[in-house]
Residue frames as a rotation matrix with the C-alpha (Angstrom) as fourth column:
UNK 1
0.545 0.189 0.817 -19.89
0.561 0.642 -0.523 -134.58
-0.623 0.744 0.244 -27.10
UNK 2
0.956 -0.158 0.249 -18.35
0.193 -0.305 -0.933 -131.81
0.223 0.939 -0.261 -28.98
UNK 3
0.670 -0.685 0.287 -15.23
-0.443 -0.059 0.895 -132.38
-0.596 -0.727 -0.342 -27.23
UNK 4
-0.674 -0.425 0.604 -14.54
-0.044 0.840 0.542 -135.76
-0.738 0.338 -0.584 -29.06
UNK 5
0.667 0.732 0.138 -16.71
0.113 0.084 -0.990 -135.94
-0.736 0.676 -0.026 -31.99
UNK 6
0.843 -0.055 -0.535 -14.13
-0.533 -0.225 -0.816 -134.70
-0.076 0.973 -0.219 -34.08
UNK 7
-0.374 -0.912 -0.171 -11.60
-0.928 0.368 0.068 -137.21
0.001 0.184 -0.983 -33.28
UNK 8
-0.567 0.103 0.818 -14.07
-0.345 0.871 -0.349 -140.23
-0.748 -0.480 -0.458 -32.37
UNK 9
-0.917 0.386 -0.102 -16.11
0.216 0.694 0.687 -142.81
0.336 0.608 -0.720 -34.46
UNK 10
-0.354 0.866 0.353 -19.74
-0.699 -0.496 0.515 -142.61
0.621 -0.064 0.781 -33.45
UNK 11
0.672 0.166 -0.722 -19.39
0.069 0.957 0.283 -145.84
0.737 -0.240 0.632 -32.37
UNK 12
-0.419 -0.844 -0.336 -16.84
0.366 0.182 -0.913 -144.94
0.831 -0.505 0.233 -30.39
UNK 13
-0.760 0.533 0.372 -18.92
-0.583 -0.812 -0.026 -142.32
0.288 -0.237 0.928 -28.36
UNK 14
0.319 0.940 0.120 -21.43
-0.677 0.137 0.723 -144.77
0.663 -0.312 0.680 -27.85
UNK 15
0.314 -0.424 -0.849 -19.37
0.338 0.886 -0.318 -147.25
0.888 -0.187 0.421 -26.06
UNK 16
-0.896 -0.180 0.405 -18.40
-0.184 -0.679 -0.711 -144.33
0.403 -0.712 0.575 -23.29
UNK 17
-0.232 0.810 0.538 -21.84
-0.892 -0.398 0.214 -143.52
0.387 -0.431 0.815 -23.19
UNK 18
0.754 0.601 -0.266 -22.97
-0.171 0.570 0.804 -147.52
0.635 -0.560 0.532 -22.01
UNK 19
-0.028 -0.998 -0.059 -19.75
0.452 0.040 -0.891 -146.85
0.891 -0.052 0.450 -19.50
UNK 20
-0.181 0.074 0.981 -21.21
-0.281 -0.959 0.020 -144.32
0.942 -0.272 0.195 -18.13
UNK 21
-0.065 0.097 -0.993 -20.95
0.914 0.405 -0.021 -144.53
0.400 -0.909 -0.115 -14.28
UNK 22
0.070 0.171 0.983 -22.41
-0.167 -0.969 0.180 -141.23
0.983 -0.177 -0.039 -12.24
UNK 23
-0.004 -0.260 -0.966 -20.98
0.699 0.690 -0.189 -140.78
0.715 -0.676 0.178 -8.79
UNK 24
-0.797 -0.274 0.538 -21.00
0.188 -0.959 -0.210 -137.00
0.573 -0.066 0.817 -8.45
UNK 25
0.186 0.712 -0.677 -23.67
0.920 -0.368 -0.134 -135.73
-0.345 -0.598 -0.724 -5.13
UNK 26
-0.393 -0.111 0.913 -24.58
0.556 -0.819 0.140 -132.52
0.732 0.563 0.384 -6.99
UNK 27
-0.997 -0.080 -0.010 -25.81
0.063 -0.691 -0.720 -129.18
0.050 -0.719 0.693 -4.56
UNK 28
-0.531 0.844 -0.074 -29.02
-0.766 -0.441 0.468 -129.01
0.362 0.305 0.881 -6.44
UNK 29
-0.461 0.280 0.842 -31.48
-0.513 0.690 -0.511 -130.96
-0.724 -0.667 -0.175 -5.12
UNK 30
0.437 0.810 -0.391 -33.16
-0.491 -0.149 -0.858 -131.26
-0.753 0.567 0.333 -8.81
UNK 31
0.220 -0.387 -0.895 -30.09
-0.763 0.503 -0.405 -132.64
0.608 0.773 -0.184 -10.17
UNK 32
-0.689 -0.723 0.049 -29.90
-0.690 0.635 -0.348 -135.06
0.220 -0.273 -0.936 -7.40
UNK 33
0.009 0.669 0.743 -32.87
-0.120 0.739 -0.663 -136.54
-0.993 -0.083 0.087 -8.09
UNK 34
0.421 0.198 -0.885 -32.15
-0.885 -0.123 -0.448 -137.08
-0.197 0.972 0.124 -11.76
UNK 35
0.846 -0.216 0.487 -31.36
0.371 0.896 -0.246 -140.70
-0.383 0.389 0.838 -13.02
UNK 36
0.060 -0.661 -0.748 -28.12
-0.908 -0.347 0.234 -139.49
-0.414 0.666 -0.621 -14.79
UNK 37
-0.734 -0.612 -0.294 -27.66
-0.540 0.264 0.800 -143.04
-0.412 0.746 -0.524 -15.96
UNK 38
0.359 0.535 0.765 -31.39
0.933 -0.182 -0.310 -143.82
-0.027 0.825 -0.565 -17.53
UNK 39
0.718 0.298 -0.629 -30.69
-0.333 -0.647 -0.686 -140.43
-0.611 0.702 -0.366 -19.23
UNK 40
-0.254 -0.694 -0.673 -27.48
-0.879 -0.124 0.460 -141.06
-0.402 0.709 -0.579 -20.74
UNK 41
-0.604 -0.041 0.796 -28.55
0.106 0.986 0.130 -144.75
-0.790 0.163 -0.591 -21.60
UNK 42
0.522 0.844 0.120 -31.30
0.366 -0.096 -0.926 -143.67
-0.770 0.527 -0.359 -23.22
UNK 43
0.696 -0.071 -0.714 -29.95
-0.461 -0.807 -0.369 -141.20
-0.551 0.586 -0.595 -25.16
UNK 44
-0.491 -0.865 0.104 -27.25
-0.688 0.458 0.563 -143.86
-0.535 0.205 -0.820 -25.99
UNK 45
-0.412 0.598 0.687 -30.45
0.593 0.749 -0.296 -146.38
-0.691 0.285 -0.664 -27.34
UNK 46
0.304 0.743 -0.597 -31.54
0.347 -0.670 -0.656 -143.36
-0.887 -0.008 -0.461 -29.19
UNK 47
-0.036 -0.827 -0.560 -28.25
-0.732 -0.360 0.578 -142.81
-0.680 0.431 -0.593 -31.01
UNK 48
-0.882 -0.254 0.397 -27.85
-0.035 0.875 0.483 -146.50
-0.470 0.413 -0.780 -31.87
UNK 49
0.326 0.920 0.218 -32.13
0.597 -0.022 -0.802 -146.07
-0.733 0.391 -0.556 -33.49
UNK 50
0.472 0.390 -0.791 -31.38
0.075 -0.911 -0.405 -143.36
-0.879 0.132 -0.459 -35.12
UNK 51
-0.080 -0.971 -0.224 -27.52
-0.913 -0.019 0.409 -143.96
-0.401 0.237 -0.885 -36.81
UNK 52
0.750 0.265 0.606 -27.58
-0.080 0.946 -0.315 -146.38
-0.656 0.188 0.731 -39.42
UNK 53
-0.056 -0.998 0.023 -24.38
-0.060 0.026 0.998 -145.56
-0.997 0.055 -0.061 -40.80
UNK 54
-0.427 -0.142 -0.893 -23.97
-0.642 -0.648 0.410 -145.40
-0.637 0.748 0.185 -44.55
UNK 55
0.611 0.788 0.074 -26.44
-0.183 0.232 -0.955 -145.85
-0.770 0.570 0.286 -47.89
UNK 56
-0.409 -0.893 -0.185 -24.85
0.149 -0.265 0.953 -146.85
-0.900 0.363 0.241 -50.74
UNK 57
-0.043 0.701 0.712 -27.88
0.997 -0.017 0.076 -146.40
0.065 0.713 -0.698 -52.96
UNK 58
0.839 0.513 0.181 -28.17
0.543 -0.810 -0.221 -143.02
0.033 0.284 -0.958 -51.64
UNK 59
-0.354 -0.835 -0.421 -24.10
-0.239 -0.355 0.904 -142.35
-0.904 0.421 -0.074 -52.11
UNK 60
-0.628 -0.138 0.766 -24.76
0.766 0.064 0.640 -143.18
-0.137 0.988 0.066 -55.93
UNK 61
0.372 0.853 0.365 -28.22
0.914 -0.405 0.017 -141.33
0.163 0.328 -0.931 -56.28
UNK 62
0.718 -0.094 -0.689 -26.40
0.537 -0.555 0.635 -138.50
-0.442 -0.827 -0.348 -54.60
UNK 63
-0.411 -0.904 0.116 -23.49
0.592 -0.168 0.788 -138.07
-0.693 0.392 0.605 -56.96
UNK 64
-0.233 0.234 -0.944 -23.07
-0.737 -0.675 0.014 -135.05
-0.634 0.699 0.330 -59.70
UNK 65
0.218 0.360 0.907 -24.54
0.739 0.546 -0.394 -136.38
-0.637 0.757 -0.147 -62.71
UNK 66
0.169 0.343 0.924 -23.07
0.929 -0.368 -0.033 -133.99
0.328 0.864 -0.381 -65.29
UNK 67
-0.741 -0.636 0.216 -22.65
0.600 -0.772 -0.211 -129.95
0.301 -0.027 0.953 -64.94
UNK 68
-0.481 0.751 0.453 -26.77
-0.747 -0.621 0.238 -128.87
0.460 -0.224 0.859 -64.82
UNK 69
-0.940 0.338 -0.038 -28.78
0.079 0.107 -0.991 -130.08
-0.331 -0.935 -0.127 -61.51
UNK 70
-0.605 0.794 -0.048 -32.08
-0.323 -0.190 0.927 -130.54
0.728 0.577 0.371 -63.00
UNK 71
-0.030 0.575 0.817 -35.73
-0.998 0.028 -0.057 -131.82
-0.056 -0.817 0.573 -61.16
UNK 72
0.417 -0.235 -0.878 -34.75
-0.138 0.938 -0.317 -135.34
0.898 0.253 0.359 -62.47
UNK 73
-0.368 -0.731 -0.574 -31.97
0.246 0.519 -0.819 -135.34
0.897 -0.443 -0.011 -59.84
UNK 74
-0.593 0.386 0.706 -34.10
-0.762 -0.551 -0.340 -133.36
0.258 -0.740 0.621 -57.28
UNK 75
0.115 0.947 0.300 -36.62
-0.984 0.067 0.168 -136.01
0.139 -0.314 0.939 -57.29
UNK 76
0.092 -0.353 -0.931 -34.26
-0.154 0.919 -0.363 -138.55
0.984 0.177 0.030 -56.93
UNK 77
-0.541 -0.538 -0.646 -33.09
0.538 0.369 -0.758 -137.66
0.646 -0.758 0.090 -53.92
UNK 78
-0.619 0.297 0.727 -35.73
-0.664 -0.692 -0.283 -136.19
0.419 -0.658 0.626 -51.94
UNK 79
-0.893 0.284 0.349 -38.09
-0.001 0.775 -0.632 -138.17
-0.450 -0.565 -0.692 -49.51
UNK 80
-0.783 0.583 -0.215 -41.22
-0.096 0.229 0.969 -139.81
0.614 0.779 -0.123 -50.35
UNK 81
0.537 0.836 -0.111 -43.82
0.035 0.109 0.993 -139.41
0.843 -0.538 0.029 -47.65
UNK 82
0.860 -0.158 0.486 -41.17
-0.510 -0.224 0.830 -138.55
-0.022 -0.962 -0.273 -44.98
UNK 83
0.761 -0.444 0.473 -39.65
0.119 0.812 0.572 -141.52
-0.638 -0.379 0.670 -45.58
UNK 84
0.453 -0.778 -0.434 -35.86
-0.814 -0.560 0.153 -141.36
-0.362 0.284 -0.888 -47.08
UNK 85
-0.686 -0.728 -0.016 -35.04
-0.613 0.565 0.553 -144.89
-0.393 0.389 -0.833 -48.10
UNK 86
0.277 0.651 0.707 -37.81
-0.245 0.759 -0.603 -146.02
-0.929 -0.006 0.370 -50.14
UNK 87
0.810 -0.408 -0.421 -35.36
-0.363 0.216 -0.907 -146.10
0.461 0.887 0.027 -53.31
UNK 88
-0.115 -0.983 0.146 -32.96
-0.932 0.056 -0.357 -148.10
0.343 -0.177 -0.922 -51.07
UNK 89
-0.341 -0.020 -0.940 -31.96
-0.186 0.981 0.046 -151.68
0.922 0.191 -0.338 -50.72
UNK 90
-0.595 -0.022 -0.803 -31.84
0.752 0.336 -0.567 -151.39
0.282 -0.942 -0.184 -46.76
UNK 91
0.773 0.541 0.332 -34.43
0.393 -0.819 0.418 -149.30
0.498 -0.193 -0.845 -44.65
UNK 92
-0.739 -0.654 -0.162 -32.34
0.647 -0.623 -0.439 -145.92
0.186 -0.429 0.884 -42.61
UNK 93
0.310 0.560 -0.769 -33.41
0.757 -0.634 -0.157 -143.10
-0.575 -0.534 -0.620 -41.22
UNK 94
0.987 0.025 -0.158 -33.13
0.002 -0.990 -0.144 -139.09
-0.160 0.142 -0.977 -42.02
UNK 95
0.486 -0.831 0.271 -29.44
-0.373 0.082 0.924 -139.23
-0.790 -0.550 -0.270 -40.53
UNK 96
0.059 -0.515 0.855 -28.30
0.336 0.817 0.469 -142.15
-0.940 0.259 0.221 -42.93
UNK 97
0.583 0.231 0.779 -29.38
0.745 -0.535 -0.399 -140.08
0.325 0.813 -0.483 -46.28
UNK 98
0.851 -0.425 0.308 -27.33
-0.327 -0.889 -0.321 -136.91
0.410 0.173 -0.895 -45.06
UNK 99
0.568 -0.658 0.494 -24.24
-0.379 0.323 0.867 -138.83
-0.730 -0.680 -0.066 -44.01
UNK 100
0.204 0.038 0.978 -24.38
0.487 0.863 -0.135 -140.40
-0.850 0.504 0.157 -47.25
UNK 101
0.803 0.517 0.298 -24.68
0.447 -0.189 -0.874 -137.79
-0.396 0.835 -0.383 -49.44
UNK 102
-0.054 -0.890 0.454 -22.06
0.900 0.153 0.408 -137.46
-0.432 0.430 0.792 -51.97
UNK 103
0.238 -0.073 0.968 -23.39
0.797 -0.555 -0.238 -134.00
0.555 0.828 -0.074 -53.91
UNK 104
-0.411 -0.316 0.855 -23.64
0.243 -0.942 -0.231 -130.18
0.878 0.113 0.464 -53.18
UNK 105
-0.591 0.246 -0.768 -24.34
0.799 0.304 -0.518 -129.47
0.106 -0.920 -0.377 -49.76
UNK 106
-0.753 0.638 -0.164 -26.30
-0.571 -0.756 -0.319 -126.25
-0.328 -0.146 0.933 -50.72
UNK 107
-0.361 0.777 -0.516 -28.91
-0.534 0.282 0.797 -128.67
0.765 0.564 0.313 -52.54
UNK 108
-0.637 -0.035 -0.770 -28.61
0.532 0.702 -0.473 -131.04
0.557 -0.711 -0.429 -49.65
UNK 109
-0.912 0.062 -0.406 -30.24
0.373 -0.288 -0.882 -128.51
-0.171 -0.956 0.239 -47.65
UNK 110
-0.824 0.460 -0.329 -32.62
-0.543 -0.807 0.232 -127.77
-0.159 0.370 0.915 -50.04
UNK 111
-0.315 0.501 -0.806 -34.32
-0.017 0.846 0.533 -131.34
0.949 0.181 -0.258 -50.35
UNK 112
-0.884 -0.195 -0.424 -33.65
0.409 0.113 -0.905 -131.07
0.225 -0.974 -0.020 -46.86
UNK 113
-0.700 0.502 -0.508 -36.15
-0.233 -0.832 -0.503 -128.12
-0.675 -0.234 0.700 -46.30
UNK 114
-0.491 0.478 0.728 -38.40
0.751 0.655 0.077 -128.53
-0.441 0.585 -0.681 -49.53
UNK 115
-0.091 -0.148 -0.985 -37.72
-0.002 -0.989 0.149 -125.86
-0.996 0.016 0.090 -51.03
UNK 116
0.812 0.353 -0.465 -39.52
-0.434 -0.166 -0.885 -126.49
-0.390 0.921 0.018 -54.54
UNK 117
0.801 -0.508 0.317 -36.91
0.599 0.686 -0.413 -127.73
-0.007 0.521 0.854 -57.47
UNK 118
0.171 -0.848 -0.502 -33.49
0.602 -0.313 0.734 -126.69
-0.780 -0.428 0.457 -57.45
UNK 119
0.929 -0.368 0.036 -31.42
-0.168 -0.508 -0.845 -123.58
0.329 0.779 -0.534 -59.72
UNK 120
0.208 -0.968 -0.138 -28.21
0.934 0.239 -0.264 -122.90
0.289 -0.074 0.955 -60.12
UNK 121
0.115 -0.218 -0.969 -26.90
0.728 -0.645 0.231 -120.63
-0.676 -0.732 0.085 -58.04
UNK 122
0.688 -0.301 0.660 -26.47
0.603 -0.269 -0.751 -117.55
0.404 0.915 -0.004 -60.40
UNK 123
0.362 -0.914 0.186 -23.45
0.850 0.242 -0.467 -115.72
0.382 0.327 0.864 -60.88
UNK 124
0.248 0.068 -0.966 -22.42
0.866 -0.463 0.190 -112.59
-0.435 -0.884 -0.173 -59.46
C-alpha cells in the first residue's frame, strides 16, 4: 500500500485489491494455509465501511474562523458521544471528519485525542 498511495485514488487501490488473485506456494506451511484472498477481500470490505470520502459540513465547520481559536470552534468540531457526524447532513465515520478537515492540523489532533479546549500555541 505505501507503494501507490501516493500516486493512487483510494478507489483506485480498492479495485486491485477485489483483483486480487494469489498463486504463490509459500515454504511456510502457516502461510500456506492462509486464505490470502478472504484476507485481502476483507480488508478491501473494510476499506469501502470505513471511507466515506468527503463532509462538506465538516469542510465548513472546519475552516479558520478569524485569527483566535476559541472553545466555540473546539466544540464545533469535536465528536459527540464518539460519534463525528451528528452536525452533518450525511452519516461518516472517524476517517471522513479527518479527510475533511480544512483547519490547523495541530488542533486536528487535539479534538482528535481530547485534549481539553484548545490555546494558541505561544510564542517563542
Amino acid at each position: 500500500m505505501e507503494d501507490v498511495i501516493s500516486y493512487s485514488s483510494v478507489q483506485q487501490i480498492i479495485g486491485r485489491l477485489g483483483e486480487f488473485k494469489y498463486d504463490h506456494k509459500p515454504a511456510c506451511i502457516r502461510c500456506r494455509k492462509m486464505e490470502w484472498e478472504t484476507v485481502v477481500l476483507q480488508a478491501k470490505a473494510n476499506t469501502e465501511k470505513y471511507f466515506d470520502g468527503l463532509c462538506l459540513d465538516c469542510m465548513d465547520r472546519s475552516k479558520p474562523h478569524g485569527k483566535n481559536l476559541d472553545d466555540e470552534y473546539w466544540k464545533h468540531n469535536e465528536s459527540v458521544g464518539g460519534r463525528w457526524d451528528t452536525r452533518c447532513r450525511i452519516t461518516h465515520n472517524q476517517s471522513t471528519w479527518y479527510v475533511s478537515w480544512l483547519g490547523r492540523p495541530d488542533l486536528r489532533e487535539k479534538i482528535m485525542r481530547g485534549q481539553g479546549t484548545y490555546r494558541e500555541p505561544e510564542e517563542e
